[in-house]
MDTraj code that builds the backbone (N, CA, C; nanometers):
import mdtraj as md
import numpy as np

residues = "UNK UNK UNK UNK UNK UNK UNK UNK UNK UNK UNK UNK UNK UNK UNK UNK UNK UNK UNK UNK UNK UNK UNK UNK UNK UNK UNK UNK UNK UNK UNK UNK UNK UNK UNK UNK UNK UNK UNK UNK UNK UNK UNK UNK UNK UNK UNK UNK UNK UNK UNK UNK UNK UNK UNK UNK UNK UNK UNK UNK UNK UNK UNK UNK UNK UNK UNK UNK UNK UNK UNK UNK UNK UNK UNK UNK UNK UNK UNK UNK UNK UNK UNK UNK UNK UNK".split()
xyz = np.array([
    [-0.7018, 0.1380, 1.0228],
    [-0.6754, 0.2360, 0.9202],
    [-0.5859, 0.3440, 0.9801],
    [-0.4668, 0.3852, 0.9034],
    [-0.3891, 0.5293, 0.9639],
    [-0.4315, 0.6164, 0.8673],
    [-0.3989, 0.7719, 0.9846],
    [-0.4441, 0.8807, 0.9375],
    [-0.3390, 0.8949, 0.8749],
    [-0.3218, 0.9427, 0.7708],
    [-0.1827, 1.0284, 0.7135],
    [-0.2173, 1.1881, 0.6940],
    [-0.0647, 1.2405, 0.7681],
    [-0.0775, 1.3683, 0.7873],
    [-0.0267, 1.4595, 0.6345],
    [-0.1352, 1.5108, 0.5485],
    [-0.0782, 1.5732, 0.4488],
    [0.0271, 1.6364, 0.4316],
    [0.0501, 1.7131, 0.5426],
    [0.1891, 1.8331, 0.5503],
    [0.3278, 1.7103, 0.5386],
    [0.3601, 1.5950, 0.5393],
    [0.4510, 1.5352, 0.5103],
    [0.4551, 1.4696, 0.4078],
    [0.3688, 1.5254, 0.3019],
    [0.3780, 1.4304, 0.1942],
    [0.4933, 1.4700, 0.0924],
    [0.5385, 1.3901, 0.0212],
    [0.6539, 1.4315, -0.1012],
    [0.6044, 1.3791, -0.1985],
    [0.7037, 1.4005, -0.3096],
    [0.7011, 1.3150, -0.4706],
    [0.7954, 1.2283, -0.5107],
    [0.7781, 1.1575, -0.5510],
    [0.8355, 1.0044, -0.6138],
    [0.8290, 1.0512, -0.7961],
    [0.9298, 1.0897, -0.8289],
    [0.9473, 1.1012, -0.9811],
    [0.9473, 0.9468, -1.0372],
    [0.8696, 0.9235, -1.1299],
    [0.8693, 0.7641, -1.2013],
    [0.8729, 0.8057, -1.3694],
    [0.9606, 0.8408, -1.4579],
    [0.9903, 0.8078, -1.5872],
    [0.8930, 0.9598, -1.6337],
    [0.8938, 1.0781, -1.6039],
    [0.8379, 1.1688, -1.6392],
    [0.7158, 1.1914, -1.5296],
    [0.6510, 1.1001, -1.4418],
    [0.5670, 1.1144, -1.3817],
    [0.5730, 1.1468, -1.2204],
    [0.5027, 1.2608, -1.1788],
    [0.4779, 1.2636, -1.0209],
    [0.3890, 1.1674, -0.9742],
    [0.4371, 1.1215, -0.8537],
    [0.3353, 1.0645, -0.7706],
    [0.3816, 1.0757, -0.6297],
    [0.2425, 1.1213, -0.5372],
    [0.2884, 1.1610, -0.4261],
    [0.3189, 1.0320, -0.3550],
    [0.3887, 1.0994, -0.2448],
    [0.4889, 0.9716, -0.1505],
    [0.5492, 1.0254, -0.0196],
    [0.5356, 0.9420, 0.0760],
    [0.5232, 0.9725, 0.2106],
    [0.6415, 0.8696, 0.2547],
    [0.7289, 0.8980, 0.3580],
    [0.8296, 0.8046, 0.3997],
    [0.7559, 0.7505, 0.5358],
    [0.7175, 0.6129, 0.5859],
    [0.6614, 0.5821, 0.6637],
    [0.8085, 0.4580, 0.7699],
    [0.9239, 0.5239, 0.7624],
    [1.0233, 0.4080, 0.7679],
    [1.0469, 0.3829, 0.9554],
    [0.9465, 0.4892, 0.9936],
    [0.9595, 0.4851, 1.1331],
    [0.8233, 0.3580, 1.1897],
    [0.7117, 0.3538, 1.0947],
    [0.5928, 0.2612, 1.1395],
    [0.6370, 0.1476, 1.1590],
    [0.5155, 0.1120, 1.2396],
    [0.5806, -0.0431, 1.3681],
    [0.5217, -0.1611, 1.2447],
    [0.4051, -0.0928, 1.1504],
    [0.3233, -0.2062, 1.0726],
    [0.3312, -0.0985, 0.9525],
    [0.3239, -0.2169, 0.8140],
    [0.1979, -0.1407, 0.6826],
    [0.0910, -0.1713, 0.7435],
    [-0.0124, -0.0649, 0.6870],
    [-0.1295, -0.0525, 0.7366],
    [-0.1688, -0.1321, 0.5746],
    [-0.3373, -0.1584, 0.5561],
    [-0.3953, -0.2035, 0.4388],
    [-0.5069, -0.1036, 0.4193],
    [-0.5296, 0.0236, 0.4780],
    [-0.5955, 0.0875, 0.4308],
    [-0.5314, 0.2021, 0.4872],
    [-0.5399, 0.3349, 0.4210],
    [-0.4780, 0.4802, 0.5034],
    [-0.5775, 0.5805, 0.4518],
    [-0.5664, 0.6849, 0.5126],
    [-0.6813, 0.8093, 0.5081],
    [-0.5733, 0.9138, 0.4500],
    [-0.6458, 0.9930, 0.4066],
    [-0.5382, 1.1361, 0.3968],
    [-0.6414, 1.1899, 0.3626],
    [-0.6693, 1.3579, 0.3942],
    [-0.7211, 1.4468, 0.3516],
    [-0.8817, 1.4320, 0.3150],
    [-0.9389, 1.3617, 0.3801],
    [-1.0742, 1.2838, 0.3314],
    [-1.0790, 1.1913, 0.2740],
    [-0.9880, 1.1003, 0.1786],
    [-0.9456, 1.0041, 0.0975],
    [-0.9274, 0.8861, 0.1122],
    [-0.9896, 0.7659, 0.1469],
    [-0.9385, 0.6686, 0.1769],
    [-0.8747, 0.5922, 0.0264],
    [-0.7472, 0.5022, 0.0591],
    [-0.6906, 0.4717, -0.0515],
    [-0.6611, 0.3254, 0.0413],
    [-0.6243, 0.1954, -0.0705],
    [-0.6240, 0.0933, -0.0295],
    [-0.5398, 0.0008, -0.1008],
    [-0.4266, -0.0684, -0.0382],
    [-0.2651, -0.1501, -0.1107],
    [-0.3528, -0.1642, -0.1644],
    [-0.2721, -0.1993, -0.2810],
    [-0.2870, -0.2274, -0.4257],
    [-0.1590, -0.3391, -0.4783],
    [-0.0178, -0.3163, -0.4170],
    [0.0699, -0.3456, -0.4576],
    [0.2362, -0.2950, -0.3951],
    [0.3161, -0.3544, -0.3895],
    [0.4206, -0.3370, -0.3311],
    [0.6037, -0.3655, -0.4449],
    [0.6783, -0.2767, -0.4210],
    [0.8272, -0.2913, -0.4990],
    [0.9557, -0.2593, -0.4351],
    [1.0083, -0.3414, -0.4791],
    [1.1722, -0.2803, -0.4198],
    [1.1918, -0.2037, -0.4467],
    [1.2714, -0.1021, -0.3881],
    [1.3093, 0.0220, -0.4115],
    [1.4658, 0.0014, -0.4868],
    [1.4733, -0.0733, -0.4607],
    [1.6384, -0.1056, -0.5516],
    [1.5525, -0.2038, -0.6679],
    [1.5470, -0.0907, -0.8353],
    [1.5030, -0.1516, -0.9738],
    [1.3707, -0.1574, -0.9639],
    [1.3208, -0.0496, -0.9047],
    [1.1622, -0.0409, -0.8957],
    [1.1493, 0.0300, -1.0506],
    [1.2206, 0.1059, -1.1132],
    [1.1884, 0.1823, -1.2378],
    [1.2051, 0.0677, -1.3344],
    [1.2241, -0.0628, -1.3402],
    [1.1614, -0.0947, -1.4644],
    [1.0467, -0.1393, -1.4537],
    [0.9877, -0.1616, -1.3605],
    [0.8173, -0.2384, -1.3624],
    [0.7346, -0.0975, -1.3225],
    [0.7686, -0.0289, -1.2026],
    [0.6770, 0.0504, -1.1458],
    [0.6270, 0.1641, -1.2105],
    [0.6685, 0.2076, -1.3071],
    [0.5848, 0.3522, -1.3957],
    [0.4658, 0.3099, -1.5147],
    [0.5196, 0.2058, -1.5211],
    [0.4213, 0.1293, -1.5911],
    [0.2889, 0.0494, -1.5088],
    [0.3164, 0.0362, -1.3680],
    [0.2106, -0.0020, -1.3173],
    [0.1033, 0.1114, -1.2605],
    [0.1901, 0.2413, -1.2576],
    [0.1045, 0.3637, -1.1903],
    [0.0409, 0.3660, -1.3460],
    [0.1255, 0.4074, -1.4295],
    [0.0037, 0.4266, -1.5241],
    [-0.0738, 0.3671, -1.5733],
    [-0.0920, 0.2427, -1.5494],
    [-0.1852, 0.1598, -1.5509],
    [-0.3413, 0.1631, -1.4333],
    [-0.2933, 0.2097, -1.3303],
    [-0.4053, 0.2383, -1.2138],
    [-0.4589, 0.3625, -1.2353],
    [-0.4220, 0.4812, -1.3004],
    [-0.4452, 0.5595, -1.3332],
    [-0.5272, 0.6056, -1.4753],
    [-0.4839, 0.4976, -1.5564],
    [-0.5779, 0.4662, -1.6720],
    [-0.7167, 0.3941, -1.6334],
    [-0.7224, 0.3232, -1.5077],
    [-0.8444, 0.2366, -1.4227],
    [-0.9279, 0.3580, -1.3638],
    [-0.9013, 0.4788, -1.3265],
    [-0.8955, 0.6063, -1.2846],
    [-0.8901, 0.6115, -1.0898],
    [-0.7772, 0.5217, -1.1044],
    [-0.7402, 0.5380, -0.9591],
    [-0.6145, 0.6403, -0.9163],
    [-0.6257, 0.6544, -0.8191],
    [-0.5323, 0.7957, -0.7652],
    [-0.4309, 0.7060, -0.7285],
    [-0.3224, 0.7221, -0.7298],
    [-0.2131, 0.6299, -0.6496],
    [-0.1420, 0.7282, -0.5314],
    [-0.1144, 0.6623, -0.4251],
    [0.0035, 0.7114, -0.3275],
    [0.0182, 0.6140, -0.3040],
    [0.2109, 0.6422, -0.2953],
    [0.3125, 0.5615, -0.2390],
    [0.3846, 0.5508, -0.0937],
    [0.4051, 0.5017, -0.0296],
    [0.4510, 0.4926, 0.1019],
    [0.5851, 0.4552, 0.0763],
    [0.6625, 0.5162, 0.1012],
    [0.8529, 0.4377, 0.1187],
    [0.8524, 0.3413, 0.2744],
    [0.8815, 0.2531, 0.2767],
    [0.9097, 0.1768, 0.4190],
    [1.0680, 0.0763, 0.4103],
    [1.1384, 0.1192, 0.4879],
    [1.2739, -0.0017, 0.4665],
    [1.3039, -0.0082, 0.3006],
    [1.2999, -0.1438, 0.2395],
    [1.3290, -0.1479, 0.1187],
    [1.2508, -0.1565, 0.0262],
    [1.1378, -0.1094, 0.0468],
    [0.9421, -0.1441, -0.0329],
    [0.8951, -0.0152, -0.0407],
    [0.8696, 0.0378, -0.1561],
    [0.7169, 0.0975, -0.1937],
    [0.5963, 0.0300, -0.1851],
    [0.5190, 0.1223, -0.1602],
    [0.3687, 0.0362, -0.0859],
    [0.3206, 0.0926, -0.1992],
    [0.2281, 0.0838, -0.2945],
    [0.1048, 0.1563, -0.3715],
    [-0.0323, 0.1070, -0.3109],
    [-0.0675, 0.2722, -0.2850],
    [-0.2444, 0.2546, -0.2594],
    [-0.2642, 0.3528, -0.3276],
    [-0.4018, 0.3020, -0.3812],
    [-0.5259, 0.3772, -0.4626],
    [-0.6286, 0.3773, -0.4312],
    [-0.7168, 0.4940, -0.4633],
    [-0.8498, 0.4915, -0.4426],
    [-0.9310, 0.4277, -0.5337],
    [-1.0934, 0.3998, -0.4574],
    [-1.1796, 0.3410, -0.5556],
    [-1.1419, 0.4351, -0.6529],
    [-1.1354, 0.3511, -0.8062],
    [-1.2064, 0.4445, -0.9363],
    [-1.3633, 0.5008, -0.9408],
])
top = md.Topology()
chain = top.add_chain()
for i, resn in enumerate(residues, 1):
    res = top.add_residue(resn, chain, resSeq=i)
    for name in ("N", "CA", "C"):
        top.add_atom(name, md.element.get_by_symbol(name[0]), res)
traj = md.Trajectory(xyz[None], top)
């Protein structure tokens, strides 16, 4: 599991929506589970970053209607989505 350090987190605008997002483009691995702030969150799902806006705002709001939290990881050419238990 990696720690993620809050003070580097950003936002990922998706079709009216924030979601926080962290650039991880220096890590040696994706991790399958990450911590932040007390939080454990866990992949869920992965997108290209080149034409991620026609599938991906529709899939956050979909995990979010499940009442999961989403964060995104940027890596190379992939968004990572993890969420917490609902």
């Amino acid at each position: 599991m990696l720690e993620l350090d809050p003070s580097q987190l950003g936002t990922l605008e998706l079709d009216g929506t924030w979601v926080p997002c962290l650039d991880l483009n220096d890590a040696v691995f994706v991790p399958t589970r990450v911590t932040m702030a007390g939080k454990e969150y866990s992949f869920a799902q992965s997108f290209n970053i080149k034409g991620h806006g026609a599938v991906m705002p529709q899939a956050i709001r979909a995990l979010r209607d499940q009442g999961k939290q989403p964060l995104v990881i940027a890596r190379n050419e992939r968004y990572y989505v993890y969420v917490t238990p609902p």
